[in-house]
C-alpha positions in Angstrom: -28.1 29.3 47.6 -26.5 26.2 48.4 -28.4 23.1 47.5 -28.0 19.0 48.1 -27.0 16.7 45.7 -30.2 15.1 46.2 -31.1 17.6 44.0 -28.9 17.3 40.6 -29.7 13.6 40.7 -33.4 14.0 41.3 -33.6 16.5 38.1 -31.4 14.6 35.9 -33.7 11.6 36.8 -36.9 13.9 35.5 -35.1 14.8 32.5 -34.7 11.2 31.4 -38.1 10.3 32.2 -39.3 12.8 30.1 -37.7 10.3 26.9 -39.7 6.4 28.3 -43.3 6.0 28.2 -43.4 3.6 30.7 -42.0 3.0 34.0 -38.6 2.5 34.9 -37.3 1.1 38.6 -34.9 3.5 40.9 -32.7 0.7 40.4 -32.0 1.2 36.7 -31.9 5.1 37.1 -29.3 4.3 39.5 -27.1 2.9 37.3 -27.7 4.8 34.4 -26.4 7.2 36.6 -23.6 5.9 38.5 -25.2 6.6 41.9 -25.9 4.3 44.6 -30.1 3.1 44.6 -30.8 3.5 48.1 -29.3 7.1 48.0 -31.1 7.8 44.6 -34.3 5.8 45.8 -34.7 8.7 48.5 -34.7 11.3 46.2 -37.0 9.3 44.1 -39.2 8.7 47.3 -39.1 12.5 47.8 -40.3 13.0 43.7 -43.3 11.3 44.9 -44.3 12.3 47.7 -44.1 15.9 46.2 -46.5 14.3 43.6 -44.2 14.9 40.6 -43.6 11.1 40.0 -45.7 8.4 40.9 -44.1 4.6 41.9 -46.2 1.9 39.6 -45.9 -1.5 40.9 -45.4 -5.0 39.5 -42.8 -6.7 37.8 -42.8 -3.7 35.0 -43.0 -1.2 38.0 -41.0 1.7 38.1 -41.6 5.8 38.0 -43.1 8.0 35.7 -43.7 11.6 35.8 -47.3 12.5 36.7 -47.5 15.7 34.8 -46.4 16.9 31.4 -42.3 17.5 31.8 -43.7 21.3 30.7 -45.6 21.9 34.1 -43.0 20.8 36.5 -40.3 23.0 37.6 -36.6 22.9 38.7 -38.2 24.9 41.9 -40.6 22.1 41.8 -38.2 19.9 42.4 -35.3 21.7 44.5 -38.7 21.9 47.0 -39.9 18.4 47.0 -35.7 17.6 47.8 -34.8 20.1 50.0 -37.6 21.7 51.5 -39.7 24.8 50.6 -38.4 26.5 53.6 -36.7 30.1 53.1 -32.1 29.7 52.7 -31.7 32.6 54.6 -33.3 32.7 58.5 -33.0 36.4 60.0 -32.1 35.8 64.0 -32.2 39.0 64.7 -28.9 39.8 65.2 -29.2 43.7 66.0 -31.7 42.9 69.3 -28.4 41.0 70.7 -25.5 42.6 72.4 -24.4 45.4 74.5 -25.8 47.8 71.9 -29.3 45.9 71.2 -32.2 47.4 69.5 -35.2 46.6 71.3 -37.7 44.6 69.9 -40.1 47.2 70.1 -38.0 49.3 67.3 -37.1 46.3 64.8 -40.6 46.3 63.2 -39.5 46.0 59.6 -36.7 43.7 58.6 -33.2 44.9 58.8 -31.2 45.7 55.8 -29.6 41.9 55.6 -32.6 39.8 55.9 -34.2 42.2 53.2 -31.6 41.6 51.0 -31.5 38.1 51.6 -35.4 37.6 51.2 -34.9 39.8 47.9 -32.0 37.4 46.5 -34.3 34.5 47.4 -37.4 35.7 45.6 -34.9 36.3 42.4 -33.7 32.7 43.0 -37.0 31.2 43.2 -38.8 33.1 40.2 -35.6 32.0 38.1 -36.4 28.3 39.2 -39.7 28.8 38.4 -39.3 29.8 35.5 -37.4 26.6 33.9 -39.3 23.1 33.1 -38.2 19.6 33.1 -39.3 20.1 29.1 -36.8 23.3 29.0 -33.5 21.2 30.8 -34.7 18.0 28.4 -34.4 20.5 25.0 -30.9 21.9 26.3 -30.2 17.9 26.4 -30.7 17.5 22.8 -30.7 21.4 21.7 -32.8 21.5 18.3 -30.7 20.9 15.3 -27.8 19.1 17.2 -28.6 15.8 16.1 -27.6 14.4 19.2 -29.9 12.3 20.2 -28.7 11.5 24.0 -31.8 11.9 25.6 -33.3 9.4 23.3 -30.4 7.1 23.8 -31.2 7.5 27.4 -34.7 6.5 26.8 -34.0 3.2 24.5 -31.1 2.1 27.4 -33.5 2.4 30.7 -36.2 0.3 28.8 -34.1 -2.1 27.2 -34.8 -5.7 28.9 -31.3 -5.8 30.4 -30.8 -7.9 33.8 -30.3 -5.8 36.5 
């Protein structure tokens, strides 16, 4: 399943929101990233509208996540992104050409589009099946001593001019 960038940056963005308490712009997520902020405030735009971050307004406005980094999902978030509409589209090849089945005889899905819709379900339950809390421990894996994601957390709310 092919998926947008939109995507990597809008998770990487919920992982690091996971380490600040309070609200940090698009602007500074932008360039603790490296990505442009009008391209990462539409996937930010798209966070919220999904209801998985909320925007906070003022001078110390920003986003935060609106549920505990446990209850959201990548799926969650490849959704609010991309869409929650199927990858794979059956057209119905096999009613089309000189040899076309009828209509009337393609009542169950063809072999392709089963196994299409069958990769797809696999895909999705995997997605479902990771947190924001799960991607944020394989950023600082217990007993590394790492300490990036806090690093993360202590740059983005640093008073720093932007």
């Amino acid at each position: 399943m092919k998926m947008s960038g939109g995507v990597e940056w809008a998770l990487h963005c919920c992982v690091v929101l996971t380490a600040v308490e309070e609200p940090v712009p698009a602007a500074r997520l932008a360039r603790l990233h490296d990505v442009s902020a009008t391209y990462l405030a539409k996937q930010m735009q798209a966070l919220s509208r999904a209801g998985l971050v909320r925007a906070v307004q003022g001078k110390s406005g920003g986003y935060v996540l609106t549920r505990h980094p446990a209850s959201i999902t990548v799926l969650d978030v490849v959704e609010a992104v991309d869409g929650a509409g199927p990858a794979f589209v059956c057209t119905e090849i096999r009613q089309r050409g000189p040899l076309a089945s009828p209509p009337e005889s393609c009542k169950a899905p063809c072999g392709i589009a089963h196994a299409m819709a069958v990769a797809e379900a696999a895909w999705r339950d995997s997605l479902a099946g990771v947190s924001i809390a799960d991607l944020a421990g394989r950023v600082d894996p217990p007993g590394s001593g790492a300490g990036a994601l806090a690093g993360m957390g202590s740059w983005l709310t640093a008073t720093q001019e932007e």
